[in-house]
C-alpha positions as a printed Julia matrix, in Angstrom:
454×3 Matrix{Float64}:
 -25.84  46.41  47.82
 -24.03  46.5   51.33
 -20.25  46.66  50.79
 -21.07  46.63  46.94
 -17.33  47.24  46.31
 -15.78  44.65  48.09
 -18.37  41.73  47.21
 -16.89  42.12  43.81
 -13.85  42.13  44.75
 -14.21  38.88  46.91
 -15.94  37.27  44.13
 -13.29  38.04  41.55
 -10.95  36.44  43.89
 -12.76  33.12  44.28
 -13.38  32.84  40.37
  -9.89  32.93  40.32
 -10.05  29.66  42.37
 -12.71  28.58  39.89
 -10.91  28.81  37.03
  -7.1   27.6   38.46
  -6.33  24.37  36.98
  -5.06  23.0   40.4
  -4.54  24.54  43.8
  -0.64  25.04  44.59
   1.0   28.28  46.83
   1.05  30.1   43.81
  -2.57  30.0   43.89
  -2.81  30.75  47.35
  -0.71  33.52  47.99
  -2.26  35.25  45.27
  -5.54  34.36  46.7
  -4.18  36.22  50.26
  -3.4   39.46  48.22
  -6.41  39.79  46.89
  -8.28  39.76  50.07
  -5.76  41.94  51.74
  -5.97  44.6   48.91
 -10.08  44.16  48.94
 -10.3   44.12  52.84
  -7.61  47.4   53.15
  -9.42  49.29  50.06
 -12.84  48.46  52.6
 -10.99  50.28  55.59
 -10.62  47.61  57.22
  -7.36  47.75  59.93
  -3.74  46.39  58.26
  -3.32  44.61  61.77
  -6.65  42.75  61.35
  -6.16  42.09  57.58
  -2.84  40.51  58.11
  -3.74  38.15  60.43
  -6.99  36.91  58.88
  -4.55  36.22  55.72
  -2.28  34.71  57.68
  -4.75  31.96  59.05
  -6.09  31.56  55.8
  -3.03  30.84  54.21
  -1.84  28.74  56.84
  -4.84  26.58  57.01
  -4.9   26.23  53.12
  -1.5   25.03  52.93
  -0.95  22.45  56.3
  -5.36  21.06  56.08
  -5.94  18.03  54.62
  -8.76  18.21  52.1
 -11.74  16.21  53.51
 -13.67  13.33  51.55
 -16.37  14.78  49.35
 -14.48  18.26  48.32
 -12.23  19.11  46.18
  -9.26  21.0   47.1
 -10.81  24.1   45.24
 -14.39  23.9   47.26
 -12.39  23.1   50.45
 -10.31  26.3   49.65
 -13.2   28.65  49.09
 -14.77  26.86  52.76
 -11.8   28.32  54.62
 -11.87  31.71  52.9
 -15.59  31.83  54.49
 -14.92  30.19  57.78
 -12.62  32.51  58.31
 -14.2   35.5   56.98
 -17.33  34.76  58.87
 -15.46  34.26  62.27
 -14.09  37.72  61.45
 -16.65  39.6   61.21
 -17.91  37.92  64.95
 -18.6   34.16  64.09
 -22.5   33.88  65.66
 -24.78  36.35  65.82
 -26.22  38.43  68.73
 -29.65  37.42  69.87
 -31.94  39.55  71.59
 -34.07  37.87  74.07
 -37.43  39.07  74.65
 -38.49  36.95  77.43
 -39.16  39.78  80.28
 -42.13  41.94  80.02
 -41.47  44.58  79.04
 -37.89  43.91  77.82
 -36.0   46.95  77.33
 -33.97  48.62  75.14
 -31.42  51.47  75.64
 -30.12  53.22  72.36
 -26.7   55.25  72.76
 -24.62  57.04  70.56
 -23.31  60.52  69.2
 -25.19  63.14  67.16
 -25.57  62.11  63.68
 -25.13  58.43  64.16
 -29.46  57.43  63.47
 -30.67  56.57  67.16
 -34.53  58.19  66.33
 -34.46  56.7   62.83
 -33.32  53.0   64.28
 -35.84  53.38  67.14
 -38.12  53.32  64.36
 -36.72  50.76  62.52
 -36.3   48.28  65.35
 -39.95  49.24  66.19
 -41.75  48.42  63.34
 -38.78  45.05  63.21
 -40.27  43.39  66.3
 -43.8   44.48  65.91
 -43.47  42.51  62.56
 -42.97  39.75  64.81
 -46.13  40.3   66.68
 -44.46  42.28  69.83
 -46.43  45.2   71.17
 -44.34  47.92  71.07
 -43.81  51.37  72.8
 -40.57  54.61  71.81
 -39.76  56.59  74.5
 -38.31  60.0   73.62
 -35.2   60.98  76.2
 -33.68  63.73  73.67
 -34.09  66.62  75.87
 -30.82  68.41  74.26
 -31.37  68.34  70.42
 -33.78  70.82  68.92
 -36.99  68.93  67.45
 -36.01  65.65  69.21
 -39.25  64.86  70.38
 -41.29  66.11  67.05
 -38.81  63.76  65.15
 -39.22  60.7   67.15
 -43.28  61.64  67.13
 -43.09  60.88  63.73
 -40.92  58.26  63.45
 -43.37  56.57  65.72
 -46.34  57.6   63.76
 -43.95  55.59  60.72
 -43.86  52.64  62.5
 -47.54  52.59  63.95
 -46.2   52.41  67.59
 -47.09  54.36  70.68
 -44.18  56.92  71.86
 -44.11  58.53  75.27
 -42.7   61.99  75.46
 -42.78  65.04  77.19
 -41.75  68.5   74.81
 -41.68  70.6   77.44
 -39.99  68.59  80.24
 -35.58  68.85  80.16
 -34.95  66.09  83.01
 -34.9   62.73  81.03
 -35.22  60.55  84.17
 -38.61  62.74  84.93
 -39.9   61.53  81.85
 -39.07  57.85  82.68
 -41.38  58.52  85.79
 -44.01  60.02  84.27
 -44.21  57.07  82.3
 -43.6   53.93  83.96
 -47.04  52.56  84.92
 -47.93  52.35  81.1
 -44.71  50.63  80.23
 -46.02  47.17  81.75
 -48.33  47.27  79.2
 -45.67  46.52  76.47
 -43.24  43.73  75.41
 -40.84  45.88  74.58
 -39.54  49.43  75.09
 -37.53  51.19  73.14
 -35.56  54.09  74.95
 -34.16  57.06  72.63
 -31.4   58.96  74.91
 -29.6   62.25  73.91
 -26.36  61.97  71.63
 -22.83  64.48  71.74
 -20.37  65.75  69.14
 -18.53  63.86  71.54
 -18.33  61.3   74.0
 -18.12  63.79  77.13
 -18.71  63.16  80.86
 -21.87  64.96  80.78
 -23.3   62.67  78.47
 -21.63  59.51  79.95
 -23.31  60.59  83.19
 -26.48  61.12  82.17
 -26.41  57.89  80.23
 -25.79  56.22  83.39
 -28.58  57.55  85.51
 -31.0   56.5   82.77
 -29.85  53.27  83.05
 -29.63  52.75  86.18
 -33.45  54.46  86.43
 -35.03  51.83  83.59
 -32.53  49.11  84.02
 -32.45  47.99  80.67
 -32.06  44.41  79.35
 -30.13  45.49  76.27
 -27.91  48.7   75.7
 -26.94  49.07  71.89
 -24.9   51.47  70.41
 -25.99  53.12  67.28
 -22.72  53.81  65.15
 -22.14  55.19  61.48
 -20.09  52.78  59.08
 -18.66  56.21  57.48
 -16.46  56.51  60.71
 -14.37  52.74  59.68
 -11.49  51.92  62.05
 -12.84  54.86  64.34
 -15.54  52.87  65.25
 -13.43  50.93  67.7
 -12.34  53.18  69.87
 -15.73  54.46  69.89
 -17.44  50.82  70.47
 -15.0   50.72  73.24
 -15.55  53.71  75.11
 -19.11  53.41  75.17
 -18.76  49.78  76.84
 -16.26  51.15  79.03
 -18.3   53.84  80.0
 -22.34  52.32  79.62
 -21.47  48.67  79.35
 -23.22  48.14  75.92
 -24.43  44.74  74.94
 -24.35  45.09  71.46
 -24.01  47.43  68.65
 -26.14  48.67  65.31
 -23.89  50.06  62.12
 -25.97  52.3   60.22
 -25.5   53.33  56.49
 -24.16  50.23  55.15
 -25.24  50.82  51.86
 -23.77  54.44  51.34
 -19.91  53.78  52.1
 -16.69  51.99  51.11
 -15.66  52.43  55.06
 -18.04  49.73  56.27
 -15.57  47.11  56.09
 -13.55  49.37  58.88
 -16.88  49.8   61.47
 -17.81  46.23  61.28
 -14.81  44.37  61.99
 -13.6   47.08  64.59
 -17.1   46.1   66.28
 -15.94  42.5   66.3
 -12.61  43.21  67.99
 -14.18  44.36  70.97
 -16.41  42.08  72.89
 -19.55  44.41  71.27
 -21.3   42.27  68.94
 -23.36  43.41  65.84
 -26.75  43.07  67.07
 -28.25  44.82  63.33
 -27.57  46.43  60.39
 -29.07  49.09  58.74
 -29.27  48.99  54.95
 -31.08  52.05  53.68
 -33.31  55.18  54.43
 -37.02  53.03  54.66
 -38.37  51.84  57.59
 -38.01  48.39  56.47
 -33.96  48.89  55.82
 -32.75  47.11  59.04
 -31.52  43.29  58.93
 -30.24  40.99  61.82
 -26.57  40.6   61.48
 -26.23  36.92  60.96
 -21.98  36.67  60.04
 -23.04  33.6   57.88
 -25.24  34.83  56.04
 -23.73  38.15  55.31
 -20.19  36.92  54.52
 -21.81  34.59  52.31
 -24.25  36.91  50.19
 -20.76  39.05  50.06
 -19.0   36.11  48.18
 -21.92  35.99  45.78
 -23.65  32.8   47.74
 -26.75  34.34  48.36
 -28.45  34.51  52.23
 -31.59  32.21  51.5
 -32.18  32.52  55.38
 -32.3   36.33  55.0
 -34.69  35.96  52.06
 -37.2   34.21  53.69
 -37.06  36.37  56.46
 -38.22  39.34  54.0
 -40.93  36.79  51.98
 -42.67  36.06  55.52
 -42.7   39.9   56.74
 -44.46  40.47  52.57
 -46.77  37.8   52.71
 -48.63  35.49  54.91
 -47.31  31.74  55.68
 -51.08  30.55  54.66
 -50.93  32.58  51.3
 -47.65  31.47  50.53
 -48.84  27.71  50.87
 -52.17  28.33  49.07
 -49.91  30.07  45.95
 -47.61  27.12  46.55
 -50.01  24.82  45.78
 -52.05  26.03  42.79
 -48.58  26.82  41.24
 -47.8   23.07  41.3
 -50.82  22.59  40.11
 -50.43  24.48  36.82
 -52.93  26.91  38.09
 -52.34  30.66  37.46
 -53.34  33.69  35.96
 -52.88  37.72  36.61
 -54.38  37.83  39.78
 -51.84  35.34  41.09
 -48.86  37.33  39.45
 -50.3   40.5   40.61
 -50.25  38.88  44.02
 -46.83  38.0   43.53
 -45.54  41.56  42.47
 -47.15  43.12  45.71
 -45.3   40.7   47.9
 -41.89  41.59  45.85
 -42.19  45.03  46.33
 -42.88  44.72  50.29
 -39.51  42.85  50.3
 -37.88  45.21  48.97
 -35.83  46.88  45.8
 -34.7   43.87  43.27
 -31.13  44.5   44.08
 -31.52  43.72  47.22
 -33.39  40.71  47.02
 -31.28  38.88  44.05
 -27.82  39.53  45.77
 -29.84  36.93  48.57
 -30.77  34.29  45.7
 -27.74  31.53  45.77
 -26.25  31.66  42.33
 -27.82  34.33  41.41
 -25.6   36.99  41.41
 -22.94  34.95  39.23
 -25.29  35.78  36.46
 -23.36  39.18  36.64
 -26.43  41.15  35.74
 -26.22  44.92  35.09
 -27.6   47.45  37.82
 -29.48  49.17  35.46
 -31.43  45.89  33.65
 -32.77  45.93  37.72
 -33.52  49.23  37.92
 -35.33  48.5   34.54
 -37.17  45.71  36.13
 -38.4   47.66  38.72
 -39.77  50.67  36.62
 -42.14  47.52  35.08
 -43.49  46.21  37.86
 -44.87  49.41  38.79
 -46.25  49.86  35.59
 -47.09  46.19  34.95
 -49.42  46.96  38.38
 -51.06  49.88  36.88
 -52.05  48.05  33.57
 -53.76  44.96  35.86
 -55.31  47.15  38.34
 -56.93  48.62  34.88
 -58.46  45.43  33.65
 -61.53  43.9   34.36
 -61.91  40.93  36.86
 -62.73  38.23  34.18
 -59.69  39.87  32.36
 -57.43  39.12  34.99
 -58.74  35.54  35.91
 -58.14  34.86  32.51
 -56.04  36.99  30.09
 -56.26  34.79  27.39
 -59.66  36.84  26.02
 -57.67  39.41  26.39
 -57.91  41.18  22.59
 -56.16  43.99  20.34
 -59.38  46.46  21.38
 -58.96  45.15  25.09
 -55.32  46.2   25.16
 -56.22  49.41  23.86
 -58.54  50.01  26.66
 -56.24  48.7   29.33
 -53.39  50.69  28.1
 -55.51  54.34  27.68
 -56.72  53.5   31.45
 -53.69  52.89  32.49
 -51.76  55.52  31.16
 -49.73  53.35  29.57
 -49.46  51.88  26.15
 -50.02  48.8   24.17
 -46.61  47.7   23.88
 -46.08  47.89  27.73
 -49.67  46.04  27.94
 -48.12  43.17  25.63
 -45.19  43.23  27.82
 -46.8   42.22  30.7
 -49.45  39.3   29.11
 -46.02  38.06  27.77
 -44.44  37.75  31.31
 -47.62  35.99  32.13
 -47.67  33.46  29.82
 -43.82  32.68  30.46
 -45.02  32.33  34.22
 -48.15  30.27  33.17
 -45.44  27.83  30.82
 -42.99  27.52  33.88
 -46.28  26.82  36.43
 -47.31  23.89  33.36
 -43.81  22.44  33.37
 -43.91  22.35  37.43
 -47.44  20.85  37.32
 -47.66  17.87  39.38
 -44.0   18.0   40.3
 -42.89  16.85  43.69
 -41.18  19.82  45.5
 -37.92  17.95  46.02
 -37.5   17.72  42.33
 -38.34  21.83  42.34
 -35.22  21.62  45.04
 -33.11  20.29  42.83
 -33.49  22.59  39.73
 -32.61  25.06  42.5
 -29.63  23.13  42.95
 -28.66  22.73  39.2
 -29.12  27.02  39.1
 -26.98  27.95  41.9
 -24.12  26.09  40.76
 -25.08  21.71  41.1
 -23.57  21.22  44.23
 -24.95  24.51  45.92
 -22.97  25.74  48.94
 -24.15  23.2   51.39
 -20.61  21.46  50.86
 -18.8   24.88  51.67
 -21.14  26.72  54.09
 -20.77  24.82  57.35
 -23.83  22.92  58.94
C-alpha cells in the first residue's frame, strides 16, 4: 500500500478516538502527538507538522459539535479536513479541450519521465484519447530505444529520431503529424542536477511546442528535498503540476507530497508501482481517506470501469440480483479483478474494509488462487462451467490432471462458487438500495458520509 507505514499509524490514532469514553484535551493532545510522531517518522517537515497539529487541536477544542455527530465523529472530520487540505485540498485537473493538448514532462535523471510517459499514455487512451510519445532524450544513452518500448507497452505511436542530437529538430520533423492526436506527450532530457544547460534547453522546447501542461516528474525517496526541487523547476520552467513516483517503495513519501503542496505545484498523479497500470489521479480526498482506513470508493470504480465494460457490469448486475450465476460468471469476475489490480490494492479502497485488519500474506494467498482457480475453469468443459453442479468425483479428477492442479484445489474453487451462488440467492430479487445498505452496515452503519465532507 502507498504510505503503508503511516496509514497504520493514522488508524491506530483514530481507534484511539473510537475507543475513548468521551472526548476531553487529554484525548486531544494525545491525538496531536500521534500524528506529529506518524507525520515526522513519514519525513514530513517539523514546520509543516506543527502547524497542521496546531489547527487541529485548535479547531477540536474552540468548534461546536454540529447536530447529527457526535463529538468523536466530528473529531475524526477535522483530523481529515485538515489532513486533506494538507496534502493540497482539490485536485489538479488536466483539461484536454485543445487538439492536440500537450504535455511537457521535466525532471532529473532517475526520477521515471519515460516510464510515466508510458503510464500517462496508456491512462488517457483508457479514456478513449488518441495518443502520441515524443522522444526529446538526446543526452541519455538508449533514451530513444527505452521510450520505443515503453510506447510499444502502452500501444501508442512515439515519434523519435536516434540519430538526430537537436531536440527542437525533432519537434520539427514532427509537427504536421501531431494534429492528428488529442494529446502529446513530450519526454525531454533529465540532469544529475538542475543546471543552466538543462534549464535552457527546457525552455526552448517549450517555447518551440508551447505546451498546455508542464509536469514535473519527482521521486518520493527524495522527502523534504522535493521542495526545493518543485520550486526551482517552477521558477525556472513554470510547471503546472507535478507527478511523485514510487509511492509504494518508501517511508519518505510523506516528505515529497506535502513539500509539493507548499509550493503552488499541485499533485497532478501518483505513481503506485512498476506496471503500466500503476498511476492514479491524486484526488487529496480520496487518498487521505483510504490512508485513515476509509476506503476511496471513487478510486475503485475508476479501476472496475478501466477492467470491465459499463454494459457488462450492468448485464452481471442484473442476473446477480436475479439469483443467476454459475462459473462462467465468476470466471468473468476474476478476470476483471485481476485487470484492477493486486488485492492489496484494491481492499485498502473498500470502506471498512481494511478495519478487518487482515494479514498481508492471507492476500497474497488469495491471489496465488485466483490464478489457479482460472486454470482449473479454463480446464472444464462448457456445460461444466454453466453448471458445476454435475460436476463429479471422476470430473474433478479430470479437471485437476488438466489443470495441473489437484482435487483439493478443484474443491476449493466449486466451494467459492457455491458461497457466491448462496450470497447471489439471498440478493435475489432485492432492490439495490437495500444492497446499499448492507454496504452501509459493513463499513461501519453510519459509513463516512457524516465525516467525509459533501
Amino acid at each position: 500500500m502507498v504510505l503503508d507505514k503511516l496509514g497504520s499509524s493514522l488508524k491506530n490514532t483514530l481507534s484511539k478516538i473510537a475507543k475513548a469514553i468521551f472526548v476531553d484535551e487529554k484525548l486531544i493532545n494525545e491525538l496531536v502527538k500521534d500524528i506529529q510522531r506518524a507525520l515526522l517518522q513519514a519525513d514530513v517537515n517539523v514546520k509543516l507538522v506543527f502547524e497542521l497539529t496546531k489547527k487541529i487541536k485548535e479547531r477540536a477544542l474552540k468548534e461546536e459539535t454540529p447536530s447529527g455527530l457526535t463529538k468523536k465523529e466530528y473529531l475524526v472530520k477535522i483530523v481529515y479536513e485538515e489532513l486533506v487540505n494538507f496534502v493540497g485540498k482539490e485536485e489538479g485537473k488536466i483539461e484536454i479541450k485543445e487538439k492536440p493538448t500537450k504535455i511537457m514532462l521535466v525532471g532529473l535523471f532517475g526520477s521515471g519521465k519515460t516510464t510515466q510517459a508510458g503510464k500517462l499514455a496508456n491512462y488517457y487512451t483508457k479514456r478513449g484519447k488518441k495518443v502520441a510519445l515524443v522522444g526529446l532524450d538526446t543526452h541519455r544513452p538508449a533514451a530513444m530505444d527505452q521510450i520505443e518500448q515503453v510506447a510499444k507497452q502502452a500501444k501508442v505511436p512515439v515519434f523519435i529520431d536516434k540519430k538526430q542530437k537537436d531536440p527542437l529538430k525533432i519537434i520539427k520533423d514532427y509537427e504536421k503529424e501531431f494534429k492528428k492526436f488529442d494529446l502529446i506527450i513530450f519526454d525531454t532530457s533529465g540532469r544529475d542536477a538542475l543546471s543552466d544547460d538543462l534549464i535552457k534547453e527546457i525552455k526552448e522546447i517549450n517555447n518551440e511546442i508551447k505546451a498546455q501542461e508542464n509536469l514535473l516528474v519527482i521521486s518520493a525517496d527524495i522527502g523534504q528535498a522535493a521542495q526545493n526541487q518543485a520550486q526551482a523547476f517552477n521558477d525556472s520552467c513554470g510547471i503546472t503540476g507535478v507527478i511523485v513516483t514510487k509511492m509504494d517503495g518508501t517511508a519518505k513519501a510523506g516528505g515529497a507530497l506535502t513539500a509539493c503542496s507548499a509550493t503552488d505545484a499541485k499533485i497532478k498523479f501518483i505513481g503506485t508501482g512498476e506496471k503500466l497500470n500503476d498511476l492514479e489521479l491524486f484526488k487529496p480526498e480520496g487518498f487521505i481517506s483510504r490512508l485513515l482506513g476509509m476506503g476511496d470508493l471513487e478510486a475503485l470504480l475508476e479501476k472496475a470501469e478501466e477492467a470491465i465494460s459499463k454494459e457488462e457490469a450492468e448485464d452481471l448486475g442484473k442476473r446477480f440480483l436475479k439469483g443467476e450465476f454459475n462459473l462462467i460468471d465468476l470466471y468473468e469476475q476474476m478476470q476483471a479483478m485481476n485487470k484492477m489490480g493486486p488485492l492489496n490494492k484494491i481492499t485498502e479502497m473498500i470502506p471498512g474494509f481494511s478495519q478487518l485488519k487482515l494479514p498481508k500474506d492471507a492476500l497474497k494467498v488469495q491471489e496465488g488462487k485466483l490464478k489457479k482457480w482460472k486454470f482449473i475453469m479454463e480446464s472444464m468443459s462448457k456445460e461444466e462451467l454453466e453448471d458445476p453442479d454435475i460436476i463429479t468425483s471422476s470430473r474433478i479428477d479430470r479437471i485437476a490432471s488438466g489443470s495441473g492442479s489437484n482435487a483439493k484445489e478443484v474443491r476449493e474453487l466449486l466451494k467459492q462458487y457455491k458461497q457466491s451462488k448462496k450470497m447471489a440467492k439471498m440478493f435475489k430479487g432485492s432492490n439495490p438500495k437495500n444492497m446499499e445498505k448492507m454496504m452501509k452496515r459493513f463499513s461501519g452503519g453510519k459509513g463516512m458520509q457524516n465525516i467525509r465532507p459533501k
